[in-house]
Each structure stands twice: as C-alpha cells, then as structure tokens.
C-alpha positions as protocol buffer text, in pm:
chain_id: "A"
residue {
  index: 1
  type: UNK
  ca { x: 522 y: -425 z: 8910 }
}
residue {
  index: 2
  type: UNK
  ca { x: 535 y: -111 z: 8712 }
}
residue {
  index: 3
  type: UNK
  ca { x: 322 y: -23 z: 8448 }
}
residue {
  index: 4
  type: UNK
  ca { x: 491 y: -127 z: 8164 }
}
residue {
  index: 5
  type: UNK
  ca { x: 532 y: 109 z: 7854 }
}
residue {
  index: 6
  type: UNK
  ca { x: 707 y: -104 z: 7636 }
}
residue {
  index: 7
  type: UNK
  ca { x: 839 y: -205 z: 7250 }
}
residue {
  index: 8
  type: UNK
  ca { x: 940 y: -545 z: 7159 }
}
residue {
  index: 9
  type: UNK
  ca { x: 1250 y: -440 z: 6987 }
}
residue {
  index: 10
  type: UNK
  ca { x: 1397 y: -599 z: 6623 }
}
residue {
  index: 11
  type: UNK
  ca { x: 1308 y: -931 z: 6757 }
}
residue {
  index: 12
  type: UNK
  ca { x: 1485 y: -1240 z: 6641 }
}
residue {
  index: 13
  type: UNK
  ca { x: 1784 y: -1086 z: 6481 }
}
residue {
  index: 14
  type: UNK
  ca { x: 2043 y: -1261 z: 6305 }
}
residue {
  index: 15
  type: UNK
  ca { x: 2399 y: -1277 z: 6507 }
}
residue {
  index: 16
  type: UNK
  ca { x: 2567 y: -935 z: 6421 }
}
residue {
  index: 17
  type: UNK
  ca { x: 2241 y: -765 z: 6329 }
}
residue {
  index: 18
  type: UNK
  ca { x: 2188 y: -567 z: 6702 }
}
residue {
  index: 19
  type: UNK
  ca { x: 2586 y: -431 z: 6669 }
}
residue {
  index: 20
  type: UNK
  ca { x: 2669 y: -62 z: 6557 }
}
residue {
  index: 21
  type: UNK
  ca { x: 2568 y: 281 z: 6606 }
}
residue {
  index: 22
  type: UNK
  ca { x: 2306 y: 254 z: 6380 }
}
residue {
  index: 23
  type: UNK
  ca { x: 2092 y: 25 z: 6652 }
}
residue {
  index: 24
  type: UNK
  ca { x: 2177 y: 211 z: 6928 }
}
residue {
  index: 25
  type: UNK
  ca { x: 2036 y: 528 z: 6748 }
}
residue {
  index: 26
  type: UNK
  ca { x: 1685 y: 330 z: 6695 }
}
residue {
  index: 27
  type: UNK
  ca { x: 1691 y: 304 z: 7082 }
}
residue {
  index: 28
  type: UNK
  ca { x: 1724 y: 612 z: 7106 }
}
residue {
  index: 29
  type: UNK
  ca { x: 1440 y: 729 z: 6841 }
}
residue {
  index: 30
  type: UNK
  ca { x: 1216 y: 471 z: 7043 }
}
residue {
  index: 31
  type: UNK
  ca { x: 1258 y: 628 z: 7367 }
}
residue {
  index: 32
  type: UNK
  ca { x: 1271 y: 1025 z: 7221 }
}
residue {
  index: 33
  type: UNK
  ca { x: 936 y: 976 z: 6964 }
}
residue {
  index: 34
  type: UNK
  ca { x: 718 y: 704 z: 7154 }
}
residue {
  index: 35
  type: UNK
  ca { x: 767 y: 794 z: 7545 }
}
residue {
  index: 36
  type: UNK
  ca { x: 885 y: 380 z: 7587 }
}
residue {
  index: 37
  type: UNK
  ca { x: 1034 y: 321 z: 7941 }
}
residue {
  index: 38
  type: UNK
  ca { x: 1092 y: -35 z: 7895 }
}
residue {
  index: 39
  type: UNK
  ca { x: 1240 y: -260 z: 7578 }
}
residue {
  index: 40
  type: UNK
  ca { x: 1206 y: -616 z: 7510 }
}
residue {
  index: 41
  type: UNK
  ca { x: 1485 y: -850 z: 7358 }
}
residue {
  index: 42
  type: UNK
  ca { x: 1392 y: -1139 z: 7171 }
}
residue {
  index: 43
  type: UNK
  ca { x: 1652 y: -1375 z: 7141 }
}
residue {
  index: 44
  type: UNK
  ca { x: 1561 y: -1648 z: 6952 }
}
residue {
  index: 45
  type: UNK
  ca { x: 1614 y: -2024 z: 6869 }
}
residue {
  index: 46
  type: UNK
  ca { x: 1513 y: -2237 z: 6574 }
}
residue {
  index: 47
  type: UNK
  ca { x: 1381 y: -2539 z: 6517 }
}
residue {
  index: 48
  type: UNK
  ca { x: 1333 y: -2719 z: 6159 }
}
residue {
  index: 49
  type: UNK
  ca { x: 959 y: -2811 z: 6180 }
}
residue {
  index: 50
  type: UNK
  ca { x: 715 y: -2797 z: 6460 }
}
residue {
  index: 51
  type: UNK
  ca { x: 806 y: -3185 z: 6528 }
}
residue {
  index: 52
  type: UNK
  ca { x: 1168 y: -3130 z: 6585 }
}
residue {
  index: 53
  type: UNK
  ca { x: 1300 y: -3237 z: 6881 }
}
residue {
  index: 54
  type: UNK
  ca { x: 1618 y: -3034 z: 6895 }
}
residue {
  index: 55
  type: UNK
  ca { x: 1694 y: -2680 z: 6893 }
}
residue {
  index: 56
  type: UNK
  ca { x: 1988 y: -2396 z: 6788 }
}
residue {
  index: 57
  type: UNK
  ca { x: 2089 y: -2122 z: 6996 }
}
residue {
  index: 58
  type: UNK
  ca { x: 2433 y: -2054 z: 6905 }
}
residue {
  index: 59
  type: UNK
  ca { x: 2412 y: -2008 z: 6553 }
}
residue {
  index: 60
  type: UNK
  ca { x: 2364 y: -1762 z: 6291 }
}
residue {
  index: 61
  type: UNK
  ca { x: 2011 y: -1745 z: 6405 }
}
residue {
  index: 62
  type: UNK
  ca { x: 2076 y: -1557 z: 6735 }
}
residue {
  index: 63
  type: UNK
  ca { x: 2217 y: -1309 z: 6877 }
}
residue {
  index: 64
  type: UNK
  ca { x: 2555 y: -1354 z: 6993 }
}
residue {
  index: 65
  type: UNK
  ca { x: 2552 y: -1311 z: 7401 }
}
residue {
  index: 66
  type: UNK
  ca { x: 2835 y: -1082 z: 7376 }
}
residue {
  index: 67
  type: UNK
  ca { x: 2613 y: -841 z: 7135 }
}
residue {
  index: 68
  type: UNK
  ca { x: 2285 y: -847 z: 7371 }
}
residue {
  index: 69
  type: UNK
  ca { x: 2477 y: -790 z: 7655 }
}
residue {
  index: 70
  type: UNK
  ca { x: 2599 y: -489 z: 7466 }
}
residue {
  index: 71
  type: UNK
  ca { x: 2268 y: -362 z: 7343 }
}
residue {
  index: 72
  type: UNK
  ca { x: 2091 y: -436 z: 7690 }
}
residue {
  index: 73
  type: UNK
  ca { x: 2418 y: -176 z: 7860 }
}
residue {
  index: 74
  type: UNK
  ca { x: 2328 y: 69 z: 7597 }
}
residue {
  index: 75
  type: UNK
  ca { x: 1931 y: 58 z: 7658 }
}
residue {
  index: 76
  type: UNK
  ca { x: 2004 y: 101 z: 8017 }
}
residue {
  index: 77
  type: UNK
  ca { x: 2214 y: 333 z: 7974 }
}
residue {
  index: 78
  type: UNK
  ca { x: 1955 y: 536 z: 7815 }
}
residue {
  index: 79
  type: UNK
  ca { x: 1722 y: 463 z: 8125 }
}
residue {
  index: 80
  type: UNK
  ca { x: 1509 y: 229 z: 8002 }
}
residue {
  index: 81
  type: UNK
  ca { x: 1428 y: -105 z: 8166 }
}
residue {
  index: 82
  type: UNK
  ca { x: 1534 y: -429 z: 7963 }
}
residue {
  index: 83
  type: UNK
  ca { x: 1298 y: -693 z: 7968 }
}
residue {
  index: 84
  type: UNK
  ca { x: 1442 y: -1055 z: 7761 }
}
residue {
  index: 85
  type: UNK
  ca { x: 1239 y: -1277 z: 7596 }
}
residue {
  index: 86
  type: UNK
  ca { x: 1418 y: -1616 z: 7453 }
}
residue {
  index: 87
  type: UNK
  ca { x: 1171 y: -1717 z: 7197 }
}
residue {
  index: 88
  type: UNK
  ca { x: 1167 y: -2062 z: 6969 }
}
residue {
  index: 89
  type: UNK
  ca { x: 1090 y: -1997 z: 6622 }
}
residue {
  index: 90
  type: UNK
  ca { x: 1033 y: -2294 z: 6336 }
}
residue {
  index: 91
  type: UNK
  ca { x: 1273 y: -2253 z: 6020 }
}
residue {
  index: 92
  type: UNK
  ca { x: 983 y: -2399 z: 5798 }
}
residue {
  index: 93
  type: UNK
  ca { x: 752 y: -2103 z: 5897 }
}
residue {
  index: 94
  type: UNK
  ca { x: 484 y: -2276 z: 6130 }
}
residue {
  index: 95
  type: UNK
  ca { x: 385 y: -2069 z: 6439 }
}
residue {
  index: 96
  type: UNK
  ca { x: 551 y: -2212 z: 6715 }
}
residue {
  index: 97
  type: UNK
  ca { x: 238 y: -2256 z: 6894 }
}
residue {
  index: 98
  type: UNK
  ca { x: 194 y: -2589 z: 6669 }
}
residue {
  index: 99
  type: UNK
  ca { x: 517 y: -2734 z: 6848 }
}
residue {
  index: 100
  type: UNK
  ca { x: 393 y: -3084 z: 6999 }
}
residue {
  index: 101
  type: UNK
  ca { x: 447 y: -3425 z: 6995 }
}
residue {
  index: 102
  type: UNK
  ca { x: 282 y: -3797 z: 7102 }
}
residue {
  index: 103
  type: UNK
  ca { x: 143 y: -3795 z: 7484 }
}
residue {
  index: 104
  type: UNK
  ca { x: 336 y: -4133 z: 7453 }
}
residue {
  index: 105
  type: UNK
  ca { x: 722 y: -4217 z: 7349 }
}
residue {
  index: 106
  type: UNK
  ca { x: 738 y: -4413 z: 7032 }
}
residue {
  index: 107
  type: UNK
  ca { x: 1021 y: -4564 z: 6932 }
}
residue {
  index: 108
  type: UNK
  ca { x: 1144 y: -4324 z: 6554 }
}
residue {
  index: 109
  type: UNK
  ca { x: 944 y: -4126 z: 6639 }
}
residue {
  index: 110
  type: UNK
  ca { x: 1021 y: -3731 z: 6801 }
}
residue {
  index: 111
  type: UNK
  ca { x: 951 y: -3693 z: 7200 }
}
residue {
  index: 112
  type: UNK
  ca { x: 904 y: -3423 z: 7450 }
}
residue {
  index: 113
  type: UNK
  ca { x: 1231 y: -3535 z: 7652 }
}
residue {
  index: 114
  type: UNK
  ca { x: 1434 y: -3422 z: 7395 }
}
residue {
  index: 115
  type: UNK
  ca { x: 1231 y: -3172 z: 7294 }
}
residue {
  index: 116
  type: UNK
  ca { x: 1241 y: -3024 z: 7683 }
}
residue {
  index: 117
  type: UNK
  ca { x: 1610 y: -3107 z: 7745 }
}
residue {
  index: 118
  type: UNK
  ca { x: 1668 y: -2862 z: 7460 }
}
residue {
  index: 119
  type: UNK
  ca { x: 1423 y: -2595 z: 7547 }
}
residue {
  index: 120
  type: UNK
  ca { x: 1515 y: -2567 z: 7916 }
}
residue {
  index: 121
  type: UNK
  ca { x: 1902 y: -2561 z: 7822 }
}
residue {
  index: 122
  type: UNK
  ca { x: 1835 y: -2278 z: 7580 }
}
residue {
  index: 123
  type: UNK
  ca { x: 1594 y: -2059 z: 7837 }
}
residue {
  index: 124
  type: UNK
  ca { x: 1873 y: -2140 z: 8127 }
}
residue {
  index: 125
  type: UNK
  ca { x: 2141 y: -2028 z: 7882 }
}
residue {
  index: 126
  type: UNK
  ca { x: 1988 y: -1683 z: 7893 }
}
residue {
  index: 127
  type: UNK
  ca { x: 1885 y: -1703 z: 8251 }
}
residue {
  index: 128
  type: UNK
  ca { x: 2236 y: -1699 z: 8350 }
}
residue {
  index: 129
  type: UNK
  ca { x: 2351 y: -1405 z: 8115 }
}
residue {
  index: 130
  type: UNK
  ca { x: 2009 y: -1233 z: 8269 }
}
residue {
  index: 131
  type: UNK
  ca { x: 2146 y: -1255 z: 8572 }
}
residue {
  index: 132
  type: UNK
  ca { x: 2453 y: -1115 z: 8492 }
}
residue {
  index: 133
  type: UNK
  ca { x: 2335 y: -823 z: 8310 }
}
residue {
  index: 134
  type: UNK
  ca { x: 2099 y: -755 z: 8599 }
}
residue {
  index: 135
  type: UNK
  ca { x: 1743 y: -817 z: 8395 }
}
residue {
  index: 136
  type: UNK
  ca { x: 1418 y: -697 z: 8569 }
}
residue {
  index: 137
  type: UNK
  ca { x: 1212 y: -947 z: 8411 }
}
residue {
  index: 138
  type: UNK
  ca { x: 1259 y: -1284 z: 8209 }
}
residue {
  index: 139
  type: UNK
  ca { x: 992 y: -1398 z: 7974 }
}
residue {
  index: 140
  type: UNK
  ca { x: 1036 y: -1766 z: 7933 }
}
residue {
  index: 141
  type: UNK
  ca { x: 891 y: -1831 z: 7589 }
}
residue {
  index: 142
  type: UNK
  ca { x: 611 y: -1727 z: 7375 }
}
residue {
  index: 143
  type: UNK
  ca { x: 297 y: -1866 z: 7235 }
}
residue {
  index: 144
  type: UNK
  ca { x: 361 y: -2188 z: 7339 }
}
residue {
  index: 145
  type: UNK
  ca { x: 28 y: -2290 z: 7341 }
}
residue {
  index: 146
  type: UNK
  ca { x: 23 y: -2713 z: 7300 }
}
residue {
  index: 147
  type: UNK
  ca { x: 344 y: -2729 z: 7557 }
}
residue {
  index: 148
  type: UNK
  ca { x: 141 y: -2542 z: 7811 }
}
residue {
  index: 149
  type: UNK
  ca { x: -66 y: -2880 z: 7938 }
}
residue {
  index: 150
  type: UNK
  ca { x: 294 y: -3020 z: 8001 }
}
residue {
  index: 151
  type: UNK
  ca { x: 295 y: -2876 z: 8376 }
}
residue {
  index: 152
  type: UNK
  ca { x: 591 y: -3118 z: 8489 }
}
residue {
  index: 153
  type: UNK
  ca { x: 790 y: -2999 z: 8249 }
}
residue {
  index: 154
  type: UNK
  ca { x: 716 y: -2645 z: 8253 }
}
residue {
  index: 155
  type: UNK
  ca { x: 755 y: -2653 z: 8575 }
}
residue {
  index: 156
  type: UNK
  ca { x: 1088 y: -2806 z: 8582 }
}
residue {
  index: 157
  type: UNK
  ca { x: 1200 y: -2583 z: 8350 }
}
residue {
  index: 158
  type: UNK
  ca { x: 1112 y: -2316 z: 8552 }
}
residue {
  index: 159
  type: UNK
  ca { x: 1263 y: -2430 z: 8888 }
}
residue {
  index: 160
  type: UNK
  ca { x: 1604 y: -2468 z: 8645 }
}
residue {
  index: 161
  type: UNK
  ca { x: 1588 y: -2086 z: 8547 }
}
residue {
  index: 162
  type: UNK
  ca { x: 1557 y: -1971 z: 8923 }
}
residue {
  index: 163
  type: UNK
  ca { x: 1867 y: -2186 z: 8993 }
}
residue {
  index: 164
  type: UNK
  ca { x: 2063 y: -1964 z: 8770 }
}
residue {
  index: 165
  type: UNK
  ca { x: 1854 y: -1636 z: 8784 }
}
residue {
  index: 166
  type: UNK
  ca { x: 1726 y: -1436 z: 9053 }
}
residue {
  index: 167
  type: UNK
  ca { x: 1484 y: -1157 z: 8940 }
}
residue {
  index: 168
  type: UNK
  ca { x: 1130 y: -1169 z: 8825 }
}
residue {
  index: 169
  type: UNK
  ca { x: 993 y: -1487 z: 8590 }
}
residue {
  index: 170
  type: UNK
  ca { x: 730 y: -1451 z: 8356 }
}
residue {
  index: 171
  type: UNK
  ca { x: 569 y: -1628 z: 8062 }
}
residue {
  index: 172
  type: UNK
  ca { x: 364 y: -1484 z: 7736 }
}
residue {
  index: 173
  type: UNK
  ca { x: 79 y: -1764 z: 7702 }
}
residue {
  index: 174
  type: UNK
  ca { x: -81 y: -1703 z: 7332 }
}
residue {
  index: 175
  type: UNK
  ca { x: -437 y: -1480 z: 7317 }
}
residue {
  index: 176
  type: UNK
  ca { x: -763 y: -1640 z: 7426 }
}
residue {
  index: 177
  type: UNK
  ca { x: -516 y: -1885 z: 7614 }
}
residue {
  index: 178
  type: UNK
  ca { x: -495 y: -1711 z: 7986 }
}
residue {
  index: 179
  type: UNK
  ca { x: -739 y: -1915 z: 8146 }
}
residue {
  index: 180
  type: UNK
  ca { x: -533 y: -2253 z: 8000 }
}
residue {
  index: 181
  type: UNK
  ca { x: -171 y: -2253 z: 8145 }
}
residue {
  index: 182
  type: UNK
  ca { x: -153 y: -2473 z: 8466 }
}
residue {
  index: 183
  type: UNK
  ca { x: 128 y: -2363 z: 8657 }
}
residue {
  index: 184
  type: UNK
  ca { x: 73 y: -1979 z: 8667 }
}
residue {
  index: 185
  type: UNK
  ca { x: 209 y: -2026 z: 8981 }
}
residue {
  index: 186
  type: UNK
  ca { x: 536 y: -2093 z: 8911 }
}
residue {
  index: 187
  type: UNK
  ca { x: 591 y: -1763 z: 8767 }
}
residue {
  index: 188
  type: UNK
  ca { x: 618 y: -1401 z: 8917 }
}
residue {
  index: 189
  type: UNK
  ca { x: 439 y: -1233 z: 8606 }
}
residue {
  index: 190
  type: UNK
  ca { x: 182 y: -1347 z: 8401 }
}
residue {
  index: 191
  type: UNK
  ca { x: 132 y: -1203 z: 8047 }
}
residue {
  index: 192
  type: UNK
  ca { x: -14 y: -1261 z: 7676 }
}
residue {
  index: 193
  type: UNK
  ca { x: 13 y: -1150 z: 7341 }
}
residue {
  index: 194
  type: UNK
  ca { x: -306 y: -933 z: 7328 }
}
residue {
  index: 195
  type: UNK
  ca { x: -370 y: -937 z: 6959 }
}
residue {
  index: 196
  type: UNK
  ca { x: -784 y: -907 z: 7038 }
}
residue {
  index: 197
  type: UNK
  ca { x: -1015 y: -755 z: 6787 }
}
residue {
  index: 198
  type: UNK
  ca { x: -1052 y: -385 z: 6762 }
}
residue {
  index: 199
  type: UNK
  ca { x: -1421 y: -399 z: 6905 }
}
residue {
  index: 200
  type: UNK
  ca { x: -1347 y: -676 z: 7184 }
}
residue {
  index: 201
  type: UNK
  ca { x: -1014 y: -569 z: 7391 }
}
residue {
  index: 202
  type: UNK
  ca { x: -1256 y: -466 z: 7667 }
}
residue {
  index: 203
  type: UNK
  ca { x: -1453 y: -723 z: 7654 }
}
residue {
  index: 204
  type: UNK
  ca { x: -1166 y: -996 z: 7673 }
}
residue {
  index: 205
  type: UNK
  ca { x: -970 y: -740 z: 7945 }
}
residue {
  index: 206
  type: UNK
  ca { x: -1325 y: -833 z: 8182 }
}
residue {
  index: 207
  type: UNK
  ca { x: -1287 y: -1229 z: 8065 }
}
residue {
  index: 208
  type: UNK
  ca { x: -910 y: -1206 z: 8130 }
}
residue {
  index: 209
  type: UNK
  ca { x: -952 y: -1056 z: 8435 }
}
residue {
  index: 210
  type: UNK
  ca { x: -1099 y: -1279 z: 8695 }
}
residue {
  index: 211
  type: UNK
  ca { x: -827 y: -1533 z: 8613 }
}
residue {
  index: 212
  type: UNK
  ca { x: -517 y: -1264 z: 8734 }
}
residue {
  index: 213
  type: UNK
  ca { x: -791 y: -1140 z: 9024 }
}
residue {
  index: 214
  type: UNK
  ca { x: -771 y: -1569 z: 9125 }
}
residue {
  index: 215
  type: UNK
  ca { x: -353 y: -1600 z: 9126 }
}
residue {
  index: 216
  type: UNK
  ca { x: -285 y: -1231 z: 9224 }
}
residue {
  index: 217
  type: UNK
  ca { x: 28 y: -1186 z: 8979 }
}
residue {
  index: 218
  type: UNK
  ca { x: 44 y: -881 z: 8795 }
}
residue {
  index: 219
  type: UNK
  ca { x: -40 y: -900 z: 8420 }
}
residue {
  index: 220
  type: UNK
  ca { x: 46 y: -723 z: 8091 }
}
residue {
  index: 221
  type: UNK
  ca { x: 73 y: -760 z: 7736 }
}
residue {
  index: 222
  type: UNK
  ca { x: 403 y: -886 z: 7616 }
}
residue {
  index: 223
  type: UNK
  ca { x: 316 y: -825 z: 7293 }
}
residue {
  index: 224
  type: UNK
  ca { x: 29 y: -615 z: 7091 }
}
residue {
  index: 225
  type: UNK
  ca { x: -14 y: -492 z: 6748 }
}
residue {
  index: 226
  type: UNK
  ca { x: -196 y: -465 z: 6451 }
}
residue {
  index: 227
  type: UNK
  ca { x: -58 y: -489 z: 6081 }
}
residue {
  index: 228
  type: UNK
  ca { x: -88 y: -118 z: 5838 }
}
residue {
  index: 229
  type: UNK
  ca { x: -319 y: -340 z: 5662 }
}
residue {
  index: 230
  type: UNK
  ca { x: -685 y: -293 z: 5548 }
}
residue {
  index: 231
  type: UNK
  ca { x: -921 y: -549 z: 5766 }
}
residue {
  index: 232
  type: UNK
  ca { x: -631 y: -623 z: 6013 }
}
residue {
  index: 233
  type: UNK
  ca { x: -804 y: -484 z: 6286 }
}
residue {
  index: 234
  type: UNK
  ca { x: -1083 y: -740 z: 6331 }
}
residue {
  index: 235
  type: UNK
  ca { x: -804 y: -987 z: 6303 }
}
residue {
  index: 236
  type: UNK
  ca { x: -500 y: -824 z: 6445 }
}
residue {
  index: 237
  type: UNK
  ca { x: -317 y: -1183 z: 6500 }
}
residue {
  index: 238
  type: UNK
  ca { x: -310 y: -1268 z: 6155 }
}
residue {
  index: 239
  type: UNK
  ca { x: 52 y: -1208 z: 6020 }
}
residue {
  index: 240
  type: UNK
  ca { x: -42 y: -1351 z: 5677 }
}
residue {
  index: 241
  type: UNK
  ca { x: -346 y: -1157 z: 5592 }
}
residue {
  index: 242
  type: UNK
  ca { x: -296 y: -956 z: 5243 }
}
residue {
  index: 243
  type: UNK
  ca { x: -481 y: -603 z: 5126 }
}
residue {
  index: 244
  type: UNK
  ca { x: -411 y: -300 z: 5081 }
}
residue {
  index: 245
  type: UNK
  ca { x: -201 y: -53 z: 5321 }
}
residue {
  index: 246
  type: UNK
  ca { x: -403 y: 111 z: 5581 }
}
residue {
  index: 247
  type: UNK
  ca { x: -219 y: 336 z: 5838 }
}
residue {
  index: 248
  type: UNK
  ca { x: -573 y: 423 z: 5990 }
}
residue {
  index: 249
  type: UNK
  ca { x: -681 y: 88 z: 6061 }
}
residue {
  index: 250
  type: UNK
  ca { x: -362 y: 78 z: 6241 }
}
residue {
  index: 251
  type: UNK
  ca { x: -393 y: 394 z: 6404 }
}
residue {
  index: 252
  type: UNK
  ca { x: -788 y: 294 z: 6507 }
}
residue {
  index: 253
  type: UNK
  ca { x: -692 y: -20 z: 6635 }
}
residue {
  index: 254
  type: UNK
  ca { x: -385 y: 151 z: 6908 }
}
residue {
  index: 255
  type: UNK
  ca { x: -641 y: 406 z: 6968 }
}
residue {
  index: 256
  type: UNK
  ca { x: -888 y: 149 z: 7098 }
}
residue {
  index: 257
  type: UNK
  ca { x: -598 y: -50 z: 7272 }
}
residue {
  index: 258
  type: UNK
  ca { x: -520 y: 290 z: 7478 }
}
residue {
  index: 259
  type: UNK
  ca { x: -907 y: 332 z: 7565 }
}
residue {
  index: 260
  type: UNK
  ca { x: -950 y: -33 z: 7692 }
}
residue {
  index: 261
  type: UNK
  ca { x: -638 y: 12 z: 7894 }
}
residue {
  index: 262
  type: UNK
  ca { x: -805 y: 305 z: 8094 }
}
residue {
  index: 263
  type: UNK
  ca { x: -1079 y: 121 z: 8190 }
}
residue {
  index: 264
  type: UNK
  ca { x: -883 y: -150 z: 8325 }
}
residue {
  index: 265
  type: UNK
  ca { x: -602 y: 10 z: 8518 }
}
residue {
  index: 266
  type: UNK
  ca { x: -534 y: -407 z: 8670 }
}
residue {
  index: 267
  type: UNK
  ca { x: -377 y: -404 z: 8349 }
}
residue {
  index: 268
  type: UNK
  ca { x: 10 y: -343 z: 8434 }
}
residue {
  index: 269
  type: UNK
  ca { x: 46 y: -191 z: 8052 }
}
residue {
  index: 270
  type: UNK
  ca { x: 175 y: -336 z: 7719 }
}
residue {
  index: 271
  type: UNK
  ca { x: 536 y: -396 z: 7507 }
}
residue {
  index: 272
  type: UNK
  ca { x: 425 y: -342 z: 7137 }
}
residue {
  index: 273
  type: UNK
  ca { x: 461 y: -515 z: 6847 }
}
residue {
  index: 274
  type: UNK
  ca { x: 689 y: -411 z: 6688 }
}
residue {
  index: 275
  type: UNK
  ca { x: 1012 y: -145 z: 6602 }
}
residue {
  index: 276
  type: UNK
  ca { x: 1251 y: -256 z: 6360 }
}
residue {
  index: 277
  type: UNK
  ca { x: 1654 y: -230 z: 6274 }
}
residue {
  index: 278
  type: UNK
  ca { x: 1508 y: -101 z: 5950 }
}
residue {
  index: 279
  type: UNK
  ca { x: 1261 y: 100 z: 5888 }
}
residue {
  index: 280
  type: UNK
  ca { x: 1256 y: 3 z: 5475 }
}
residue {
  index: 281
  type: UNK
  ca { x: 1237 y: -324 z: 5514 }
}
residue {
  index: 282
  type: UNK
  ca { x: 991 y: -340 z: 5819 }
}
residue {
  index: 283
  type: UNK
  ca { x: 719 y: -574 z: 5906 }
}
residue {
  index: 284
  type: UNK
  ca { x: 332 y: -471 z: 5826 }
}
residue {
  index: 285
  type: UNK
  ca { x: 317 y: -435 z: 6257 }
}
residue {
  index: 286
  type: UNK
  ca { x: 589 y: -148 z: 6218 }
}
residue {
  index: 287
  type: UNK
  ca { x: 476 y: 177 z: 6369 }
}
residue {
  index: 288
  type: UNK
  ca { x: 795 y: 430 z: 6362 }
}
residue {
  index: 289
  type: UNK
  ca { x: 703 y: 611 z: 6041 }
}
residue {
  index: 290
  type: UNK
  ca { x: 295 y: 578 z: 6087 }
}
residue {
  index: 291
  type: UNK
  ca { x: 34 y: 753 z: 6225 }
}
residue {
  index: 292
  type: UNK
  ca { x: -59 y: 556 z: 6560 }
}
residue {
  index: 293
  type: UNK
  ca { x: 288 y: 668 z: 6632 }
}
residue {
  index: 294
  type: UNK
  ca { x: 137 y: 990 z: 6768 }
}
residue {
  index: 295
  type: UNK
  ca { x: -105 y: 804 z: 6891 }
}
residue {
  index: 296
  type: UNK
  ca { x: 119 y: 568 z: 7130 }
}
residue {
  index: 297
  type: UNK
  ca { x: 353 y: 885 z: 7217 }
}
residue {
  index: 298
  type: UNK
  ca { x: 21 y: 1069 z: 7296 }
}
residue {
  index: 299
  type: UNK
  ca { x: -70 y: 827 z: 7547 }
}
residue {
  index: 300
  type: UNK
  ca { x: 240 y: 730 z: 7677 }
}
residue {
  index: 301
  type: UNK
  ca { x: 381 y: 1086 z: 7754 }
}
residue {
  index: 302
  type: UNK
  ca { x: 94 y: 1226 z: 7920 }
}
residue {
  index: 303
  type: UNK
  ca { x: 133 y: 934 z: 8168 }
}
C-alpha cells in the first residue's frame, strides 16, 4: 500500500451539499496548498439514539450516490486517489462508538439482528457503487468500538461487501482500540483514528506496532487532528472541549504528528481531520486558513 497523504474531506454532508463548482474548487485548493494525494468520502447514515436498531441512508442525511459518484470523477480527475468511508452517525449527538445492545434478544427490547441487517445493507450499498466507480480502498465504518467483539457479524458483513466489491477492505477501529478488533483478518487494511496526545504519538506508534508486525496488513491513520483550541493537544479526541482559539497548539500538535511519523516509516501515512465545504462555518479541526497548514504542505511536498 502506498503511503497515504490524505484529507478526510467535508464528511457527512447533507444530500446536495458535495454538488457545484464551488466543491470542486476546495478539491482543488486541497491538492494545490496541502500536497494531498489521496481524499476520503464520508458518506454517512443516521441513527436516532445509540440503541436504535435501524438506520437511514437515503435521506436528506447523505449524499445522494449520483453526487459522490460525481465528486469521486472530479477528485480523480485531478489525480488524486479516492478512498470512501460509509460512516453511522447518531441524530441525538452520542459518538457512535456507544452503539450497543443486550448480548441476549429480549423481547421490546432493540437487538443486534436488526441492528446488523441494517448496517451491512448500508456498507454493501456503497460497496457496489465502489465498485463501480473503481475505489482503491473501502473503509467499512468508524469508531465502532462496542460492535467490534461481535466477530460473526463483522465478519459476515464483511464477506457481504467482497461479494459486491473487489478492491482493498479496510476498517478505522477507534484510538487505544488496535489491539481489540478480532477479525483483523478479514480485512486488507487495518487503520485508526490516531487522535493520541501531543507528547505520546511515538510512544503509542511502538504499542501499536507489534499488533500490525503480528497480522502483516499495512496500517495508517484514517483520521487525525487536533481542534485550534487551547489544551486540545493533550486531548486531541475531545470534540467538545471549550477555550480559547489556539492556532499554535494546532500547529504543535501536526508538527509532532509529522516527527512521530519519521520514526516509524511501518506507518503507511495519515488522512486528516478535517477540510471543510466552508471555510466560515468550519469545525475547530479545520486547518485550510491556519498555520499547521504550512506545516502539513511542508511535510507532504518534500516527500
């Protein structure tokens, strides 16, 4: 596998939102002012609550196939590699890693059947428009952390996706969570959200290690990133911390991300977290009008 020099790109849009010139011109700006060779869409799917056993994919909630087929043409056509990542989200805002139910069926109450049929019909949905838009890699799902110990499942699902796509499977298991997921196996690619603290990324590159030394996949970070926010680097997962804006902290934090990187050259790279449609309304994680953009382009262009 490649080394991967990647952005996770307006993830989760709303049907419509990835259509125009005006998103085709932020692929463009990605690839011209980072040095990005690869792009990851996020379609996504909601749920109502963590204990909801059905989910929506073909509502207002995701993008329309016809519109990421579109957008993934237009990012190739760019030469950039197009990575997807179908990704469950909960309408009521809890982190989808909370999504679980009983070990047991019990009658009125919400089940993993269900809750499986659902999630394996939405990532084979996008398996077979993968296959059609000729997708290097598929990431099925994100952060999934209490489904992971459901290895039947998972690996059901996973033997359904092959059945409609042939290229390279992956999954993006939560941080601190590599040496957890069961069926590694089953997938071509193993990866992780690497939201680590600024002064342990090399220390949990040498922990993570010996588990992709033991299955022999290649690994990267499918997502990494730290908020413009004073204190987010010591705690670089936490979406909801509050302070004041610090573009250094953010700047530090990719700095130190770059440095652990070189040390560990098993490391097949990163996609970061995160570029926005809009750059007035972005997320805390935004980059494009910050100072660890120099940074990123610095690293990635001298490569």
């Amino acid at each position: 596998m490649q080394t991967v020099h990647g952005i996770n790109f307006a993830p989760f849009s709303r049907r419509g939102a990835l259509e125009g010139e005006a998103t085709r011109g932020e692929l463009r700006k990605i690839q011209e002012s980072t040095g990005a060779d690869t792009v990851i869409f996020c379609p996504g799917a909601v749920q109502d609550t963590p204990f909801s056993q059905h989910l929506d994919f073909a509502g207002a909630h995701t993008t329309s196939d016809a519109e990421l087929l579109a957008i993934t043409r237009t990012a190739k056509d760019l030469g950039l590699r197009v990575f997807w990542k179908p990704t469950v989200n909960c309408l009521d805002g809890t982190w989808r890693a909370h999504i679980s139910f009983f070990e047991h069926d019990v009658p009125c109450e919400p089940q993993w059947g269900p809750w499986f049929a659902d999630y394996t019909a939405f990532q084979t949905h996008f398996a077979r428009l993968a296959q059609q838009a000729g997708i290097e890699l598929l990431i099925l799902g994100c952060e999934m952390t209490k489904t992971e110990h459901r290895e039947a499942e998972w690996r059901a699902l996973i033997a359904s996706v092959r059945s409609a796509y042939d290229g390279a499977v992956a999954y993006n298991c939560d941080k601190y969570g590599e040496e957890f997921v069961p069926w590694w196996d089953a997938v071509d690619v193993m990866a992780s959200s690497g939201y680590y603290p600024i002064d342990s990324i090399a220390q949990n590159l040498d922990r993570i290690e010996p588990v992709v030394r033991r299955m022999n996949k290649p690994f990267f970070f499918a997502e990494a990133g730290c908020m413009r926010v004073e204190g987010s680097a010591q705690i670089p997962n936490d979406w909801t911390l509050q302070g004041q804006r610090d573009d250094q902290e953010q700047d530090r934090w990719y700095q130190a991300l770059f440095a652990a990187m070189e040390t560990h050259p098993w490391l097949r790279g990163a996609a970061l977290w995160d570029w926005p449609l809009d750059a007035d309304h972005a997320s805390p994680y935004a980059f494009c009008r910050a100072p660890a953009l120099r940074t990123i382009r610095s690293h990635w262009q001298k490569k």
